[in-house]
C-alpha positions as CSV (number, residue, x, y, z in Angstrom):
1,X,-0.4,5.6,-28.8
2,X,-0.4,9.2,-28.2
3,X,1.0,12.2,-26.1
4,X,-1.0,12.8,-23.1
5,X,-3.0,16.0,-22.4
6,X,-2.3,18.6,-19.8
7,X,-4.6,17.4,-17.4
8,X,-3.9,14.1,-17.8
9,X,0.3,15.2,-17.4
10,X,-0.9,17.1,-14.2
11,X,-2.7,14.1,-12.9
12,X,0.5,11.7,-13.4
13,X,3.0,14.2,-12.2
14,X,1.0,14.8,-9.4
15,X,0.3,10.8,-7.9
16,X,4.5,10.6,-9.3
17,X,5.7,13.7,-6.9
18,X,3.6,11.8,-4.2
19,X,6.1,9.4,-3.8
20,X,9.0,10.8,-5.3
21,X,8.9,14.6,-4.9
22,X,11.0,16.6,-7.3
23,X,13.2,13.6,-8.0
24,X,10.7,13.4,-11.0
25,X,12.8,15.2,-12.8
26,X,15.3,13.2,-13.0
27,X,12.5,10.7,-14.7
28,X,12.0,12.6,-17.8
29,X,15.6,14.7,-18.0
30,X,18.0,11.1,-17.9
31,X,21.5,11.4,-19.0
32,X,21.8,8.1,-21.1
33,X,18.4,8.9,-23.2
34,X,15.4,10.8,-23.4
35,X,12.1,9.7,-22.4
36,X,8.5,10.3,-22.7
37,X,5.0,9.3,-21.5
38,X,2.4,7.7,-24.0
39,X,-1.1,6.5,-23.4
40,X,-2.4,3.4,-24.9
41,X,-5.4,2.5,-24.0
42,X,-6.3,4.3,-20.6
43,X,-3.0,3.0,-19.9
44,X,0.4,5.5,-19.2
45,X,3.4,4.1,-20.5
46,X,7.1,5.4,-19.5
47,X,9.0,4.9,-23.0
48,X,11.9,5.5,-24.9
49,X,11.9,7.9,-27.7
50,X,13.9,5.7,-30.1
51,X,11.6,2.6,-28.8
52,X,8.9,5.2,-29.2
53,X,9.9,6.1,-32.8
54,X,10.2,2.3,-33.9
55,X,6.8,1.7,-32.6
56,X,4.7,4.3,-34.5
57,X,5.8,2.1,-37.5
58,X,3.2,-0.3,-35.9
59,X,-0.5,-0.4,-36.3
60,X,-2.6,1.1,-33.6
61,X,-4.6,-1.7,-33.3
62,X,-1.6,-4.0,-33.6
63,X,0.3,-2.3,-31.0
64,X,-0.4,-3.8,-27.2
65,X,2.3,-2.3,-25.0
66,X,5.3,-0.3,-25.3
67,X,7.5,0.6,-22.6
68,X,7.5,0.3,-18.8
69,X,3.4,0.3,-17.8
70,X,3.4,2.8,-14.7
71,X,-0.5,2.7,-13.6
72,X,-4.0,3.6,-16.0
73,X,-6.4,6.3,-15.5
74,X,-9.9,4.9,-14.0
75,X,-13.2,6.0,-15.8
76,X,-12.9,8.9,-13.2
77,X,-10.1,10.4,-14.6
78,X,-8.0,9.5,-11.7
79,X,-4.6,8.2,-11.9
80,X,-3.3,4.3,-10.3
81,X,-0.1,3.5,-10.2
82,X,0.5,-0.3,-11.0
83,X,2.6,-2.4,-9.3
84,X,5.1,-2.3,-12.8
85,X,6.3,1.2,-11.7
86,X,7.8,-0.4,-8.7
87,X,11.4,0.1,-10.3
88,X,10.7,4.0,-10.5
89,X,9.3,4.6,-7.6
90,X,11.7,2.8,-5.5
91,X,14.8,4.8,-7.5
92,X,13.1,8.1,-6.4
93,X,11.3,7.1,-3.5
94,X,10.9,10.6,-0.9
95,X,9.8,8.1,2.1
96,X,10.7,4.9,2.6
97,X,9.2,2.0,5.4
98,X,11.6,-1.3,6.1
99,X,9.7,-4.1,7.3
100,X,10.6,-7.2,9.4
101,X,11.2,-10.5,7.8
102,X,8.1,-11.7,10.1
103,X,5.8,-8.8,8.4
104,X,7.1,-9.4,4.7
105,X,4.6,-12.2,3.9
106,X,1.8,-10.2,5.5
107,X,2.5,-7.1,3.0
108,X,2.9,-9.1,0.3
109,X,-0.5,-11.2,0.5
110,X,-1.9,-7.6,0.6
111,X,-2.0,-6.8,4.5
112,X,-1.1,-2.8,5.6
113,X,1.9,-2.6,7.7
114,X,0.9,-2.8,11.1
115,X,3.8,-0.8,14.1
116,X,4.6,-4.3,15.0
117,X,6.1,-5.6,11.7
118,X,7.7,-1.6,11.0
119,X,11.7,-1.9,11.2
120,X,12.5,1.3,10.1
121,X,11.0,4.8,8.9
122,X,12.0,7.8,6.8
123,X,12.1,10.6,9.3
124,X,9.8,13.4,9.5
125,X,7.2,11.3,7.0
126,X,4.1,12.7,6.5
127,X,0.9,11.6,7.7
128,X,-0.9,10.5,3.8
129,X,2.2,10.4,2.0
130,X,3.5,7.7,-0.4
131,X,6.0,5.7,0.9
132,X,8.1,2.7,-0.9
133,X,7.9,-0.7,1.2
134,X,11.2,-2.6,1.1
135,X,12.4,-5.6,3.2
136,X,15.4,-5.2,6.1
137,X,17.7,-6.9,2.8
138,X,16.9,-3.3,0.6
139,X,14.6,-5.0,-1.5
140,X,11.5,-2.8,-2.7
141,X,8.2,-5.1,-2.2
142,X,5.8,-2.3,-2.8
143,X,4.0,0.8,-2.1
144,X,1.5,2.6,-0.4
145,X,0.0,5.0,1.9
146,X,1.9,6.3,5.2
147,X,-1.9,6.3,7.7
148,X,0.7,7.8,10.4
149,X,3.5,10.2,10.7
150,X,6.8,9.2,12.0
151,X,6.2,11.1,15.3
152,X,2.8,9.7,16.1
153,X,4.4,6.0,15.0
154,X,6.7,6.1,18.4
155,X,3.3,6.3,20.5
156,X,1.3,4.0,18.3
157,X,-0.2,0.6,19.9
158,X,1.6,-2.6,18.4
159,X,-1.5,-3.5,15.8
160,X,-2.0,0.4,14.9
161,X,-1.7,0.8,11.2
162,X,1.3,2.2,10.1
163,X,1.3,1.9,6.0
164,X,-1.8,1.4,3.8
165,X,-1.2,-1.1,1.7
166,X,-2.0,-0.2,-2.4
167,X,0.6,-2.5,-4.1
168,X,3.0,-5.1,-3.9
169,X,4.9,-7.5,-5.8
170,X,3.0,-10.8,-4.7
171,X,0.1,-9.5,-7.3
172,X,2.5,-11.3,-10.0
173,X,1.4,-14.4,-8.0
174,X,-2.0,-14.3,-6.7
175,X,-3.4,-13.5,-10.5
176,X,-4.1,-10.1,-10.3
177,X,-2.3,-9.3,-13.7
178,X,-5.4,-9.5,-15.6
179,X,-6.5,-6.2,-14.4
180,X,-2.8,-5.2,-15.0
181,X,-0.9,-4.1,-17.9
C-alpha cells in the first residue's frame, strides 16, 4: 500500500472531475474524517486515515484490500473506474440520466441507453461527459458516457444512443467481479 504519484493523482482526479466536477473536493476535504487515496496492486483505494493507519500494521503481502475500491490503472497507465465507486460518483454526480422502468433491465445487462428508454436528463450535458444512470425511483444503477448532448437528444430518433454504457450494478450478478476488486 502506498501513496500514489503525481501522475497517477492527475490521472484519478482527472476521470473523478469527469463525472463529478469540482464536487471532488468535497471527496478528500470531508467534515467527519479525513481521507486519502492508496494503491495496492494497480488498484486505487478511497480509505480512511485511521483505517489507513491500522492497516500499515499488516503485511504487504498479507494485505488484499482496504477501503472503498474506486477503479485500477490498465497496463497503459490509464485510469477505470469500477463499478464499487458507484456510491461516490452518484453523491457528486455533475450530470445525471433517469431511465424508464422498461429500459432498467436493458442498462443493467450492459445495453447503452437508447432516446427511447431516457426519462429525464441533466440540462445543458455535454456531448462525452460522465453521467450517473439512476432509475425514475432515485436509485443509481450506474455510469457512463453521455454519446449526445441534451440539445441534440430532443431531435434524436427513438433507437439513437443516448448514454454509453461503462458500468452498472448487474456486474455483481453476471460474474464480472473476478476482474473486479
Amino acid at each position: 500500500m502506498r501513496p500514489l504519484t503525481e501522475d497517477e493523482t492527475r490521472t484519478l482526479f482527472v476521470k473523478l472531475t469527469e463525472y463529478m466536477g469540482k464536487s471532488i473536493e468535497k471527496m478528500i476535504n470531508r467534515s467527519d474524517e479525513r481521507h486519502c487515496f492508496r494503491l495496492i496492486k494497480d488498484r486505487v483505494y478511497y480509505v480512511s486515515e485511521s483505517i489507513m493507519k491500522t492497516a500499515n500494521s499488516v503485511r504487504r503481502e498479507d494485505l488484499l484490500h482496504v477501503g472503498v475500491c474506486l477503479g485500477k490503472f490498465t497496463k497503459s497507465g490509464k485510469f477505470r473506474l469500477h463499478i464499487t465507486a458507484l456510491e461516490y460518483l452518484s453523491q457528486h454526480a455533475k450530470y445525471k440520466v433517469w431511465v424508464k422502468p422498461s429500459s432498467e433491465m436493458s442498462f443493467l445487462y450492459g445495453n447503452h441507453v437508447i432516446k427511447s428508454g431516457l426519462a429525464r436528463m441533466t440540462e445543458n450535458t455535454p456531448q462525452y461527459a460522465g453521467v450517473v444512470v439512476y432509475s425514475m425511483s432515485d436509485i443509481p444503477l450506474g455510469f457512463g458516457v453521455a454519446a449526445q448532448s441534451t440539445e441534440h437528444c430532443q431531435t434524436l430518433e427513438p433507437s439513437g444512443n443516448v448514454v454509453l454504457h461503462q458500468s452498472d450494478i448487474g456486474e455483481y450478478l453476471r460474474g464480472v467481479e473476478d476482474d473486479m476488486c
